[in-house]
mmCIF file of the N, C-alpha and C atoms, coordinates in Angstrom:
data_MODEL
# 
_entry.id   MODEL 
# 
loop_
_atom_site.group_PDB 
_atom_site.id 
_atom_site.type_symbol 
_atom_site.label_atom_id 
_atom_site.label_alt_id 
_atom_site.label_comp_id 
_atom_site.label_asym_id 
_atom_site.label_entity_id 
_atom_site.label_seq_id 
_atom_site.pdbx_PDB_ins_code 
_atom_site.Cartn_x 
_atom_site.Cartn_y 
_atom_site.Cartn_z 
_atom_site.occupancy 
_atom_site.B_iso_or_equiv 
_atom_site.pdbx_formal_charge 
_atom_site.auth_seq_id 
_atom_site.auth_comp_id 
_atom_site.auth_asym_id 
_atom_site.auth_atom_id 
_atom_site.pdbx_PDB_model_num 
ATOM 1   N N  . UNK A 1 1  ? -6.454  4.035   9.791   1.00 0.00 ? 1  UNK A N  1 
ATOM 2   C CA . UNK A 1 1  ? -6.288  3.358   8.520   1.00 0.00 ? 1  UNK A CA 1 
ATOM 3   C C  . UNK A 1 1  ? -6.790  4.270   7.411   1.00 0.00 ? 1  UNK A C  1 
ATOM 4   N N  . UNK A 1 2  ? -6.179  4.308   6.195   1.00 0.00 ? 2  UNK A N  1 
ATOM 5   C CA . UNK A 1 2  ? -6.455  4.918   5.282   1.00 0.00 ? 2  UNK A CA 1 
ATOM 6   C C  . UNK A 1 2  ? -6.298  4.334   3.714   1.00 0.00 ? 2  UNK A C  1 
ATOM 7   N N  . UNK A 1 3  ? -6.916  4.658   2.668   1.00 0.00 ? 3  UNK A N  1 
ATOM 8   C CA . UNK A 1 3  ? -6.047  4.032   1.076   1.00 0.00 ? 3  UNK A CA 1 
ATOM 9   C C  . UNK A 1 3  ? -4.855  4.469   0.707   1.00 0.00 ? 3  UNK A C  1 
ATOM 10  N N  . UNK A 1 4  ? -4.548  3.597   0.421   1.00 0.00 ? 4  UNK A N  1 
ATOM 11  C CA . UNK A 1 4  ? -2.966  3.910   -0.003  1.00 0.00 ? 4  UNK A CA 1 
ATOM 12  C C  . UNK A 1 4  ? -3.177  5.414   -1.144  1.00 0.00 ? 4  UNK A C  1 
ATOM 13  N N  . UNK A 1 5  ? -3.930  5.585   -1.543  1.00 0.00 ? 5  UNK A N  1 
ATOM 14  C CA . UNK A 1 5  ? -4.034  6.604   -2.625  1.00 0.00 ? 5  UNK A CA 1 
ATOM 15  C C  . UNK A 1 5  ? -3.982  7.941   -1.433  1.00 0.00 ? 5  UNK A C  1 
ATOM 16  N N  . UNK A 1 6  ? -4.272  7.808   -0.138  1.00 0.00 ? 6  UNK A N  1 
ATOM 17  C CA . UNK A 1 6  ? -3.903  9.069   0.690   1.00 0.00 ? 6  UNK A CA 1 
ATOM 18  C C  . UNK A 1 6  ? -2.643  9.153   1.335   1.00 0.00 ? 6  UNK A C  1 
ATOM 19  N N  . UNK A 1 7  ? -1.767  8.240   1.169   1.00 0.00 ? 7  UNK A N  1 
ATOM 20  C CA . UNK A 1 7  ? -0.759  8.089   1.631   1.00 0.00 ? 7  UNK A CA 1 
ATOM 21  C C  . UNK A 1 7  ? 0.340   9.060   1.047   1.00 0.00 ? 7  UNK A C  1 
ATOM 22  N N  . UNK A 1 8  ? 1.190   9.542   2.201   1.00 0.00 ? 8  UNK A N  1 
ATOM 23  C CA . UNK A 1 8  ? 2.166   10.690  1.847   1.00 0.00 ? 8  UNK A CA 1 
ATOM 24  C C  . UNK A 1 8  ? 3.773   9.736   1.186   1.00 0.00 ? 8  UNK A C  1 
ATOM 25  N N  . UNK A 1 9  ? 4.191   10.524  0.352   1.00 0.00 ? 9  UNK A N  1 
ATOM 26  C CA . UNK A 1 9  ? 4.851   10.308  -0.692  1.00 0.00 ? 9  UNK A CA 1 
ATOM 27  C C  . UNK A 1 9  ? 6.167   9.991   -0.120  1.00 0.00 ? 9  UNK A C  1 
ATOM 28  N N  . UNK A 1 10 ? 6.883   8.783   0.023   1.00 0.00 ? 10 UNK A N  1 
ATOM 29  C CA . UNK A 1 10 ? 8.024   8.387   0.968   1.00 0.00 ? 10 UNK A CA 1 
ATOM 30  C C  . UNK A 1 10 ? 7.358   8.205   2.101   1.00 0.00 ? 10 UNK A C  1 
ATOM 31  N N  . UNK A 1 11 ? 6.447   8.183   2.732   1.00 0.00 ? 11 UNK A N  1 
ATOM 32  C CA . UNK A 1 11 ? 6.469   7.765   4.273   1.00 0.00 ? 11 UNK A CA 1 
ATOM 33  C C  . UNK A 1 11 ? 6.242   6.180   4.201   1.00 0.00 ? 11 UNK A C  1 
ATOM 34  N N  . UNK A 1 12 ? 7.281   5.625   4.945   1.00 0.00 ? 12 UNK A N  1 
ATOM 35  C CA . UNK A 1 12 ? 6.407   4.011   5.158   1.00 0.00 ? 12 UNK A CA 1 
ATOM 36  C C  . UNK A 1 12 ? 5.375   3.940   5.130   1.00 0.00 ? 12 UNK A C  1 
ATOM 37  N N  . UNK A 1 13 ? 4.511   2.776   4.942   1.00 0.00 ? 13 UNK A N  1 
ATOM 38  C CA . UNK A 1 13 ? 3.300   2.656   5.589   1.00 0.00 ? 13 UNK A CA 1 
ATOM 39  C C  . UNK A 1 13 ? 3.107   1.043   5.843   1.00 0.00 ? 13 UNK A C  1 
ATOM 40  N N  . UNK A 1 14 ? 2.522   0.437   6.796   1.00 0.00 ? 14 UNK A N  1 
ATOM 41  C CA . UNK A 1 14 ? 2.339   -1.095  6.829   1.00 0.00 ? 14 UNK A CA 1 
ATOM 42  C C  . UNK A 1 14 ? 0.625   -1.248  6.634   1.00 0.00 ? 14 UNK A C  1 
ATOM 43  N N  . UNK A 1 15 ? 0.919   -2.377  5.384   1.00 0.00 ? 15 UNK A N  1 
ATOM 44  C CA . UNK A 1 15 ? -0.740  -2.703  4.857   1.00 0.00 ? 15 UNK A CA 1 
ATOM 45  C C  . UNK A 1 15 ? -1.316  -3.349  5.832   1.00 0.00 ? 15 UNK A C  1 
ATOM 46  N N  . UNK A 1 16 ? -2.489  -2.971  5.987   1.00 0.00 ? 16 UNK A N  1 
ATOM 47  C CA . UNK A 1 16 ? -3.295  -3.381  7.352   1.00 0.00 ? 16 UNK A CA 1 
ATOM 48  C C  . UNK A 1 16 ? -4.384  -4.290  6.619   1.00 0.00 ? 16 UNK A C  1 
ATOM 49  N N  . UNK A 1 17 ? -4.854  -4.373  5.044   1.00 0.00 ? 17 UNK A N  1 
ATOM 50  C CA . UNK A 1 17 ? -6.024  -4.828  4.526   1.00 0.00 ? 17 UNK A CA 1 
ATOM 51  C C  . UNK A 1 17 ? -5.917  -4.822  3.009   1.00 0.00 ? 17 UNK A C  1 
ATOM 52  N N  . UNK A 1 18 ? -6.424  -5.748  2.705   1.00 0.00 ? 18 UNK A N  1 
ATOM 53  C CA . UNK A 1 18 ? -6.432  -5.552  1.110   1.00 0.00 ? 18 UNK A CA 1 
ATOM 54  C C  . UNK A 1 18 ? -8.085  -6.311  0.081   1.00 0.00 ? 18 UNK A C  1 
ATOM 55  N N  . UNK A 1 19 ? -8.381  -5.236  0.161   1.00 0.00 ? 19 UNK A N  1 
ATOM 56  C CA . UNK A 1 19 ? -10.112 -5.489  -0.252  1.00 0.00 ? 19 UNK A CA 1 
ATOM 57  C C  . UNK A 1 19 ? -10.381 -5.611  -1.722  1.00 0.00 ? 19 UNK A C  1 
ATOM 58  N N  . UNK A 1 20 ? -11.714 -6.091  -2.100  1.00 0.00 ? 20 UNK A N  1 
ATOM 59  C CA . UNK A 1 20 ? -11.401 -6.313  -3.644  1.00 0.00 ? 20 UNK A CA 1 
ATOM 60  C C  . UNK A 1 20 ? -12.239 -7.563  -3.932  1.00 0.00 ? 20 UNK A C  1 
ATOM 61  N N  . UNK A 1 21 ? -12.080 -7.958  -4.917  1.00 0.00 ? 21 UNK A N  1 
ATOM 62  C CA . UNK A 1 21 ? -12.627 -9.249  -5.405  1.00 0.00 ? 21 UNK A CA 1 
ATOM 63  C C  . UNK A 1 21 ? -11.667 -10.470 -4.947  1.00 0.00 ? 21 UNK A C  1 
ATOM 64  N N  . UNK A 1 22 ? -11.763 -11.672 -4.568  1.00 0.00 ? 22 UNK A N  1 
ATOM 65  C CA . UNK A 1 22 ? -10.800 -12.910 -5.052  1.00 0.00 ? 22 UNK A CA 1 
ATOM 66  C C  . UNK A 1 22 ? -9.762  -12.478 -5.568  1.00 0.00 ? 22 UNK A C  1 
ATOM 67  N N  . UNK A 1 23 ? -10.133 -11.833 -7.296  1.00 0.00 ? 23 UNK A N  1 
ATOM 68  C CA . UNK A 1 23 ? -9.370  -12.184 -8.388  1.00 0.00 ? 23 UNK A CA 1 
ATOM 69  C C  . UNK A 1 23 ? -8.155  -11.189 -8.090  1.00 0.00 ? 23 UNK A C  1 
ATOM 70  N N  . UNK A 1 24 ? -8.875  -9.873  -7.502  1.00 0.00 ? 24 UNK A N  1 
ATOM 71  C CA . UNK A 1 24 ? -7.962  -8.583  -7.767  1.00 0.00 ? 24 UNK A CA 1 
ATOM 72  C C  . UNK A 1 24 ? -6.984  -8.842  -6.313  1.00 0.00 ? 24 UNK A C  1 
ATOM 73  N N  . UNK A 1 25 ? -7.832  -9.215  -5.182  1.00 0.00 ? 25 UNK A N  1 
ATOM 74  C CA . UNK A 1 25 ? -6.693  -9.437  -3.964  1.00 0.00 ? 25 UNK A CA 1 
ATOM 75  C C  . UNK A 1 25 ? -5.538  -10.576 -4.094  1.00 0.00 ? 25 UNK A C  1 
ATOM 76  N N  . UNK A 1 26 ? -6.015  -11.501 -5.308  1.00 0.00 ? 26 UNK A N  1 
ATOM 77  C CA . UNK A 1 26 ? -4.908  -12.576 -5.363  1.00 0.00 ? 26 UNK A CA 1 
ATOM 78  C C  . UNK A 1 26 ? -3.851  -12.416 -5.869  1.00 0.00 ? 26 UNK A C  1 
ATOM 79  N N  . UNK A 1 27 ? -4.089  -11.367 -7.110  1.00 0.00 ? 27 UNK A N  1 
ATOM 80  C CA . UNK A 1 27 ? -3.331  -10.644 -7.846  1.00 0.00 ? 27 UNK A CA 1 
ATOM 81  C C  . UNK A 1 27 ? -2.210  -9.873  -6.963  1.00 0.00 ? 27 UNK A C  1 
ATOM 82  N N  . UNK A 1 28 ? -2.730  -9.298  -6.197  1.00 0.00 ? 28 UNK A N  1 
ATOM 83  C CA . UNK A 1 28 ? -1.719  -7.420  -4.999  1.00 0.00 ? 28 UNK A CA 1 
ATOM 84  C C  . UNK A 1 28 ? -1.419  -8.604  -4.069  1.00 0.00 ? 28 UNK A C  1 
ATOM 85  N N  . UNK A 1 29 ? -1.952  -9.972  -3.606  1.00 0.00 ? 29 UNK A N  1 
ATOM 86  C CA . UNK A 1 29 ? -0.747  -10.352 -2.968  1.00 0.00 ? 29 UNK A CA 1 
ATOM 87  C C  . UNK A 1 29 ? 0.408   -11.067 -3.674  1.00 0.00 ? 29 UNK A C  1 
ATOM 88  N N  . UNK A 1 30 ? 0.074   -11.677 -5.060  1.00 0.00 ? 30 UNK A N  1 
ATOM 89  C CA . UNK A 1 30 ? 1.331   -12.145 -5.646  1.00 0.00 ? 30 UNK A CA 1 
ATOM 90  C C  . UNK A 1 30 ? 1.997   -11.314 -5.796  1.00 0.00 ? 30 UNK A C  1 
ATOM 91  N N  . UNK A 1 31 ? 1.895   -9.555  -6.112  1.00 0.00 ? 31 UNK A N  1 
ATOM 92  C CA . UNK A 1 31 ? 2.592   -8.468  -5.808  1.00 0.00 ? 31 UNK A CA 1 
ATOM 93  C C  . UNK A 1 31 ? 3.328   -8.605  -4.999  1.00 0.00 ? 31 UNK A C  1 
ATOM 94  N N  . UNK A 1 32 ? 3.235   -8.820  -4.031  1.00 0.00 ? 32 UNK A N  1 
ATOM 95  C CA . UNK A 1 32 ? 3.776   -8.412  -2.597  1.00 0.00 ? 32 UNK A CA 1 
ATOM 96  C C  . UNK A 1 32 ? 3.186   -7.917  -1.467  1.00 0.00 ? 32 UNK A C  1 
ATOM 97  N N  . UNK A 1 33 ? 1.744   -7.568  -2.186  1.00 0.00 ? 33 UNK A N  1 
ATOM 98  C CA . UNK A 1 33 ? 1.022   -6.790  -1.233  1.00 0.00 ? 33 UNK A CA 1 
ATOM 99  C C  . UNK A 1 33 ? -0.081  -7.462  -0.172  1.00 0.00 ? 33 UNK A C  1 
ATOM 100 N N  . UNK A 1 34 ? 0.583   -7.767  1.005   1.00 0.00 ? 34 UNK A N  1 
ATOM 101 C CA . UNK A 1 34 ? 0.408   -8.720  1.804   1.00 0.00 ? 34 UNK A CA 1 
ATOM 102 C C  . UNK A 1 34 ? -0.272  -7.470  3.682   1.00 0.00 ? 34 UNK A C  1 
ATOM 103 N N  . UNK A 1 35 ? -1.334  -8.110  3.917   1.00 0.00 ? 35 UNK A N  1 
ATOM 104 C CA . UNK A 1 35 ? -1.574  -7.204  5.080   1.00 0.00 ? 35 UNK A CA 1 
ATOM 105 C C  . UNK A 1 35 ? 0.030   -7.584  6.542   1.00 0.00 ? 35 UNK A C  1 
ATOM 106 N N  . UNK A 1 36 ? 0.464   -6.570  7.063   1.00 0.00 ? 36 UNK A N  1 
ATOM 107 C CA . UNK A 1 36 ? 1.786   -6.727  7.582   1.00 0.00 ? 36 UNK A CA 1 
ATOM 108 C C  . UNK A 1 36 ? 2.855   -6.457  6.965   1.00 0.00 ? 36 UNK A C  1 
ATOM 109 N N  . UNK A 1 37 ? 2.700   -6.058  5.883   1.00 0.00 ? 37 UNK A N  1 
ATOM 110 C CA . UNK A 1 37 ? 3.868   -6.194  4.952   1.00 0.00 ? 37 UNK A CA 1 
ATOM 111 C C  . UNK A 1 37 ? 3.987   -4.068  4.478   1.00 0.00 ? 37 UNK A C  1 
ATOM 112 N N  . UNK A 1 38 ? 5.360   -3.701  4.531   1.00 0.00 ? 38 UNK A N  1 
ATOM 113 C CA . UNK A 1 38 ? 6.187   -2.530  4.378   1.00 0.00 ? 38 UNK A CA 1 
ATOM 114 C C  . UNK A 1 38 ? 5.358   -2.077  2.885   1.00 0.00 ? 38 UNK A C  1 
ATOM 115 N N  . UNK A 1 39 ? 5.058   -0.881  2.792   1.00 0.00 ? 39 UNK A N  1 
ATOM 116 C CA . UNK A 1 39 ? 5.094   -0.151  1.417   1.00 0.00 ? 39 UNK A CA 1 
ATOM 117 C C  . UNK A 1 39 ? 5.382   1.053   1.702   1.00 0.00 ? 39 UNK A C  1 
ATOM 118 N N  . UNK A 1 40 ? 6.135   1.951   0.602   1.00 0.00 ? 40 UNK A N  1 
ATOM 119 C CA . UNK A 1 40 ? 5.976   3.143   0.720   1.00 0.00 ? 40 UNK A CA 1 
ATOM 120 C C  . UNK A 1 40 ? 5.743   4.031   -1.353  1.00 0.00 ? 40 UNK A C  1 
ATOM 121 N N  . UNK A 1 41 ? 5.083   4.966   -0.960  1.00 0.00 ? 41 UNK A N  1 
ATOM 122 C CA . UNK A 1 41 ? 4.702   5.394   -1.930  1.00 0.00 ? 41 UNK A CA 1 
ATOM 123 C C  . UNK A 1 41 ? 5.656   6.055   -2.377  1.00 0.00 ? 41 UNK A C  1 
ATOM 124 N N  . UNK A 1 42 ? 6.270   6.056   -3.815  1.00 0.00 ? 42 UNK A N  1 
ATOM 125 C CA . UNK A 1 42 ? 7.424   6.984   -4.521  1.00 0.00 ? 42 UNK A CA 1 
ATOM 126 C C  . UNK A 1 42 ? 6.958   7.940   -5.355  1.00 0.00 ? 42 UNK A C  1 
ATOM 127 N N  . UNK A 1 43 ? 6.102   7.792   -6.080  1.00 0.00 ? 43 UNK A N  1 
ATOM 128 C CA . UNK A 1 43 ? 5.662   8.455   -6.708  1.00 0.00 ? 43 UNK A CA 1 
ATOM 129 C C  . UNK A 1 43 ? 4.404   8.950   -7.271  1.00 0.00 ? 43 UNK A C  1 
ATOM 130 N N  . UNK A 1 44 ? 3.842   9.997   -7.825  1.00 0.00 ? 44 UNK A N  1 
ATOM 131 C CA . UNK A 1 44 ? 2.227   9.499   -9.237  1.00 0.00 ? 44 UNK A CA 1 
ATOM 132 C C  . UNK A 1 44 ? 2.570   10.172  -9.966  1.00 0.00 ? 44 UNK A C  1 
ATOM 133 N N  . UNK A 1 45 ? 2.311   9.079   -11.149 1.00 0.00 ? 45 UNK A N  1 
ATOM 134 C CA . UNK A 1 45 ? 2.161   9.471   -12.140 1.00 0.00 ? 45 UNK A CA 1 
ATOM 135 C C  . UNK A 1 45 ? 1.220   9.471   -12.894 1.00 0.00 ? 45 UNK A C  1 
ATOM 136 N N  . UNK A 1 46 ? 0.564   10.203  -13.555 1.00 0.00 ? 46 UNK A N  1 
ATOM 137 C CA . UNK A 1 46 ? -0.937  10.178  -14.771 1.00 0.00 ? 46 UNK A CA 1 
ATOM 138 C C  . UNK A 1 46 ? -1.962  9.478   -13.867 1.00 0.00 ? 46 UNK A C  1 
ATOM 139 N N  . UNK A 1 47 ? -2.212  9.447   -12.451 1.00 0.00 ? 47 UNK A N  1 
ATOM 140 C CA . UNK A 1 47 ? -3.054  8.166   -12.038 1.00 0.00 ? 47 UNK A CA 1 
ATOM 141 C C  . UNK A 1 47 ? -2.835  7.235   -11.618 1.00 0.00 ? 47 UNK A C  1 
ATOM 142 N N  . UNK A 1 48 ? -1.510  6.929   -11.726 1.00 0.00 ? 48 UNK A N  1 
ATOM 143 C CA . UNK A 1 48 ? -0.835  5.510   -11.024 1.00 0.00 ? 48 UNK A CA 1 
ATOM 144 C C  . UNK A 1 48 ? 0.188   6.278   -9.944  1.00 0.00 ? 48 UNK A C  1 
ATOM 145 N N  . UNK A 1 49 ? 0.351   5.049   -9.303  1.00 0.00 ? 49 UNK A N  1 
ATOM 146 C CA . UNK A 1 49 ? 1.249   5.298   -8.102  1.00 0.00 ? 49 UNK A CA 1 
ATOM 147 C C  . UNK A 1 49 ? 2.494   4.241   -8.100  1.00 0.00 ? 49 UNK A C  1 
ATOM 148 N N  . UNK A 1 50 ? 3.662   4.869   -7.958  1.00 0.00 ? 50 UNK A N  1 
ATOM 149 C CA . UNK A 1 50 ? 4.817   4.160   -8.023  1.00 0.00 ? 50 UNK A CA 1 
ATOM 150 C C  . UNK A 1 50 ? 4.861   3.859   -6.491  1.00 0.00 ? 50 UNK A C  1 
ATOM 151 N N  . UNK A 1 51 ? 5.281   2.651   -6.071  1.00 0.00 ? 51 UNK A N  1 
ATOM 152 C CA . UNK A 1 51 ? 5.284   2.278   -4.731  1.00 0.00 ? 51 UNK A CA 1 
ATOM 153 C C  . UNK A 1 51 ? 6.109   1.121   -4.779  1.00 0.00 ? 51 UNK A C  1 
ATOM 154 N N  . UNK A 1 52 ? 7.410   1.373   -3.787  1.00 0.00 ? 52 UNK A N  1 
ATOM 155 C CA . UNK A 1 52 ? 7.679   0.207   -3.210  1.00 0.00 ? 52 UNK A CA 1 
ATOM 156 C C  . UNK A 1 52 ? 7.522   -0.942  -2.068  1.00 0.00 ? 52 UNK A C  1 
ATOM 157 N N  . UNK A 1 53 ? 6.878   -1.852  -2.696  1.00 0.00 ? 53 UNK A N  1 
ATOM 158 C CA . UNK A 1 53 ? 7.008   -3.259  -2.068  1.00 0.00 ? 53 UNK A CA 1 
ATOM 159 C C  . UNK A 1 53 ? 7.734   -4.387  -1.931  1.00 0.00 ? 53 UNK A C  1 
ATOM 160 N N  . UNK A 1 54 ? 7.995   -5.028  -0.788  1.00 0.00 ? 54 UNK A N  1 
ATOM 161 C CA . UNK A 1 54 ? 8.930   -6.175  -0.921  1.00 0.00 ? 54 UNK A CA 1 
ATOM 162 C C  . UNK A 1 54 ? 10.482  -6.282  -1.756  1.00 0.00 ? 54 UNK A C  1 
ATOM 163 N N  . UNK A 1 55 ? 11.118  -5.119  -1.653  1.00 0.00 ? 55 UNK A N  1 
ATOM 164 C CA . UNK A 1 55 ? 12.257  -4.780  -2.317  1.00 0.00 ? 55 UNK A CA 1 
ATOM 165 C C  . UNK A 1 55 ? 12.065  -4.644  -3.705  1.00 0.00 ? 55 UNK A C  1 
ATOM 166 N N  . UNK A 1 56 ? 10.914  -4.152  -4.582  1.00 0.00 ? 56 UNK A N  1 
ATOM 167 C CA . UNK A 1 56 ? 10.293  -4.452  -5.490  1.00 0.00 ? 56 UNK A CA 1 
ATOM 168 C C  . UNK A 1 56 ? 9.894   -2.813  -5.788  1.00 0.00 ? 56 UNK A C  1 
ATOM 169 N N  . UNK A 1 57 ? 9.764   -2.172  -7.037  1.00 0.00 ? 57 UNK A N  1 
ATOM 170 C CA . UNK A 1 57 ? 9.148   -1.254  -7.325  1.00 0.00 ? 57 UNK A CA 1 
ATOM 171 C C  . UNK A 1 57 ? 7.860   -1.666  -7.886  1.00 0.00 ? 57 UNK A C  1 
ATOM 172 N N  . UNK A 1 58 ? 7.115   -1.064  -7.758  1.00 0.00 ? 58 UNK A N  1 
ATOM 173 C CA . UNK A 1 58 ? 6.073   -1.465  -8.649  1.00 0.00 ? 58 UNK A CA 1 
ATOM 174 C C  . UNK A 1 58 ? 4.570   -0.843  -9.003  1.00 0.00 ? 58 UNK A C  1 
ATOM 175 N N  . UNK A 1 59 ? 3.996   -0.377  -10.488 1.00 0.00 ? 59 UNK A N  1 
ATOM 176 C CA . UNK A 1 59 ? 3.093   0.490   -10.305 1.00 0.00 ? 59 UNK A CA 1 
ATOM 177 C C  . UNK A 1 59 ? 1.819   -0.278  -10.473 1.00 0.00 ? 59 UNK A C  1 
ATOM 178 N N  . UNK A 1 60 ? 0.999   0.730   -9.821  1.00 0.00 ? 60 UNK A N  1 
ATOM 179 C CA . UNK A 1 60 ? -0.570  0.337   -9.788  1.00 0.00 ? 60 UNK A CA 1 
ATOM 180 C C  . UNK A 1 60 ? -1.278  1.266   -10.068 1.00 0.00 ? 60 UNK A C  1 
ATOM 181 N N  . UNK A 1 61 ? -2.756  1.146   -10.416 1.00 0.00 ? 61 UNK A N  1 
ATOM 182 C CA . UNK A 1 61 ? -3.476  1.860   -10.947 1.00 0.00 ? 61 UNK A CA 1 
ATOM 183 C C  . UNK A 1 61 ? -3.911  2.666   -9.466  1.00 0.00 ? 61 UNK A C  1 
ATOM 184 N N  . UNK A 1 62 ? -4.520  3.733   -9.169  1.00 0.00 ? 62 UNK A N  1 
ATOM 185 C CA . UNK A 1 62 ? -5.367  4.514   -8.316  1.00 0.00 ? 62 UNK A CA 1 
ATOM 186 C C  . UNK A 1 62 ? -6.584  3.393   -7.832  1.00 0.00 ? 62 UNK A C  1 
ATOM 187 N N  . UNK A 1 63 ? -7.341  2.862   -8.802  1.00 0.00 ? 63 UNK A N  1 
ATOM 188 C CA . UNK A 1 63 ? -8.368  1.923   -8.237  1.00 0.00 ? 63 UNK A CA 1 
ATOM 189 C C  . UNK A 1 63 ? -7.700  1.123   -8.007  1.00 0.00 ? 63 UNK A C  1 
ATOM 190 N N  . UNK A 1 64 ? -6.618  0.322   -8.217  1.00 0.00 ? 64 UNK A N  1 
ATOM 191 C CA . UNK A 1 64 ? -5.917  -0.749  -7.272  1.00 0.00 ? 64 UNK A CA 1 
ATOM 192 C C  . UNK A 1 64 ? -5.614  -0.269  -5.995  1.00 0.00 ? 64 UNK A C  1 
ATOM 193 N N  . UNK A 1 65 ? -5.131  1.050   -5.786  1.00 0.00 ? 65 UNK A N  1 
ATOM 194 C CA . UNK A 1 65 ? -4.185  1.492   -4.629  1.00 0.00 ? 65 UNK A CA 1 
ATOM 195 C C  . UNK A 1 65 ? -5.151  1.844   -3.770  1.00 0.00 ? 65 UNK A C  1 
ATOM 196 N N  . UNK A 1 66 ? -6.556  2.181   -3.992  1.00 0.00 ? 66 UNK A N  1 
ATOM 197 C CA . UNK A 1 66 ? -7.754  2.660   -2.929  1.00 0.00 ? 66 UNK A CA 1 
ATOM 198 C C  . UNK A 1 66 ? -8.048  0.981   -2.300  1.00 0.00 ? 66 UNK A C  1 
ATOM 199 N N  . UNK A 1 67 ? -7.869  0.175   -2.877  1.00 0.00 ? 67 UNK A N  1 
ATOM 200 C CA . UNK A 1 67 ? -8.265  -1.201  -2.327  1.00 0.00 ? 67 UNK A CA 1 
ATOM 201 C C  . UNK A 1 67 ? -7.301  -1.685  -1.150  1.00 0.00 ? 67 UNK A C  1 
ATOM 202 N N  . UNK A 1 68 ? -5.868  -0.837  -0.801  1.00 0.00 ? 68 UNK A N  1 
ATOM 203 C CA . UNK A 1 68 ? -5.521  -1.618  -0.205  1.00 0.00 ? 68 UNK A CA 1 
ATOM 204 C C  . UNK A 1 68 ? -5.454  -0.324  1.265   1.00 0.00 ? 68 UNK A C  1 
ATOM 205 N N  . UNK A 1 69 ? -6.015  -0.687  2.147   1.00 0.00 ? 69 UNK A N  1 
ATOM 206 C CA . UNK A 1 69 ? -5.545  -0.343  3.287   1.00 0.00 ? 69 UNK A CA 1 
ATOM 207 C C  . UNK A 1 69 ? -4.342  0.230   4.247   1.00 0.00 ? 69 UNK A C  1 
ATOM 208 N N  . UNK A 1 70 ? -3.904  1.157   4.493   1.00 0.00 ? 70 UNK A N  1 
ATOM 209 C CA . UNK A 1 70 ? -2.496  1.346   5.144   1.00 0.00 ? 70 UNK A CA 1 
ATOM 210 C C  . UNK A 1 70 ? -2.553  1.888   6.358   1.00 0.00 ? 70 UNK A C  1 
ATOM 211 N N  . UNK A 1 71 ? -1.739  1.568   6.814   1.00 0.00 ? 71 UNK A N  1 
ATOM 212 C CA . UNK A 1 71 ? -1.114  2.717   8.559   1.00 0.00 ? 71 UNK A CA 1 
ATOM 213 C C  . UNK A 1 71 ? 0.150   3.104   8.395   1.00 0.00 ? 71 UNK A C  1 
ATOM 214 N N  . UNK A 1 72 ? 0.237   4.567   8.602   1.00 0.00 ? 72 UNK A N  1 
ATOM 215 C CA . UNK A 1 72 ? 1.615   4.999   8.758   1.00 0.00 ? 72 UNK A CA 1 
ATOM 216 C C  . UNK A 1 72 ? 2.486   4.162   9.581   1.00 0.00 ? 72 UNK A C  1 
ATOM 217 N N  . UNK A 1 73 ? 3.594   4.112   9.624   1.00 0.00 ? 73 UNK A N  1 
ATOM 218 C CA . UNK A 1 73 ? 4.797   3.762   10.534  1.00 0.00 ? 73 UNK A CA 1 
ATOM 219 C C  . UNK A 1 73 ? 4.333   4.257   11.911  1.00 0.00 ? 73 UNK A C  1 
ATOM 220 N N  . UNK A 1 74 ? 4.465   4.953   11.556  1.00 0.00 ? 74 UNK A N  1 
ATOM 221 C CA . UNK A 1 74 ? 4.537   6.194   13.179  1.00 0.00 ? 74 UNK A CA 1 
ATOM 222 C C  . UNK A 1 74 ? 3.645   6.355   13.602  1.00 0.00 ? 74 UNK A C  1 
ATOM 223 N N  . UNK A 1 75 ? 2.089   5.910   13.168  1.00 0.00 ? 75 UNK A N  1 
ATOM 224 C CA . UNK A 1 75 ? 1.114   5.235   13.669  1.00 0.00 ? 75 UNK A CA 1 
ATOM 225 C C  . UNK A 1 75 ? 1.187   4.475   14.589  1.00 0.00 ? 75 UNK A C  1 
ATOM 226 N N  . UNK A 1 76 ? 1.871   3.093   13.883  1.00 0.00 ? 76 UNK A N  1 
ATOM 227 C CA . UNK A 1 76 ? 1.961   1.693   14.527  1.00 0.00 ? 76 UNK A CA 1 
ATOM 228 C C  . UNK A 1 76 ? 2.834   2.093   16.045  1.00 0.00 ? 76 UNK A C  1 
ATOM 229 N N  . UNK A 1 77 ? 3.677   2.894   15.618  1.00 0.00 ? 77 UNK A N  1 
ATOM 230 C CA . UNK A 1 77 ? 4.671   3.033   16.501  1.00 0.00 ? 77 UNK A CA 1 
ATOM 231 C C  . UNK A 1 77 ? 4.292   3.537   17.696  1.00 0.00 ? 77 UNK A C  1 
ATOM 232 N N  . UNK A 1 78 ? 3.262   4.679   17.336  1.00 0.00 ? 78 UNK A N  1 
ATOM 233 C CA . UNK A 1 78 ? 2.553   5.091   19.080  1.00 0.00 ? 78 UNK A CA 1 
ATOM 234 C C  . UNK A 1 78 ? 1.418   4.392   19.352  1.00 0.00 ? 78 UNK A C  1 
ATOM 235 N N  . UNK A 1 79 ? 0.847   3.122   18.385  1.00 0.00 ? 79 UNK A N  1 
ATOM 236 C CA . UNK A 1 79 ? 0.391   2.559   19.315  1.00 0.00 ? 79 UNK A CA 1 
ATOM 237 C C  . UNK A 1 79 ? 0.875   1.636   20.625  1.00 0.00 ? 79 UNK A C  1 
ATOM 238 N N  . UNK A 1 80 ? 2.128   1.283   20.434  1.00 0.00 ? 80 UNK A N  1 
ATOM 239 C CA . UNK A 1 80 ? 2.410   0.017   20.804  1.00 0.00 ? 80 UNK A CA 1 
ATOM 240 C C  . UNK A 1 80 ? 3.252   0.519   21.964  1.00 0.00 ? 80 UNK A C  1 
ATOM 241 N N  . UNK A 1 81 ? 3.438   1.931   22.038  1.00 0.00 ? 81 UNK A N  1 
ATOM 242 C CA . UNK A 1 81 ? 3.940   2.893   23.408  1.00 0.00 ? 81 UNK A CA 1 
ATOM 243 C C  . UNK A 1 81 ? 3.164   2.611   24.708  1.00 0.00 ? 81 UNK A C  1 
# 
């Protein structure tokens, strides 16, 4: 597991966790950003990270994106080998 802020640029990743206050985790899941749930990172810009979720583009700040937890695809995938 890692923050999404280390996550490589286009690789899937499935959110494993999403840490934070109440206020800020209630917020990234009305996002979309749900533990189980597909993201992949598109872009940064100035500090933010363009990432798609839930058929959804959508940017977040760097301190949002360290809060949420990820596993590569291809992670998941050799575990379950």
């Amino acid at each position: 597991m890692m923050p999404l802020t280390l996550a490589v640029i286009g690789e899937e990743n499935m959110i494993r966790k999403v840490s934070g206050k109440p206020e800020v985790r209630a917020h990234l899941e009305n996002l979309g950003f749900v533990p189980g749930g597909s993201i992949t990172v598109v872009s940064t810009m100035g500090g933010n990270l363009i990432v798609n979720v839930k058929d959804s583009r959508v940017a977040i700040s760097r301190e949002m994106a360290g809060k949420i937890m990820v596993q590569a695809s291809t992670e998941n995938q050799e575990e379950t080998v």
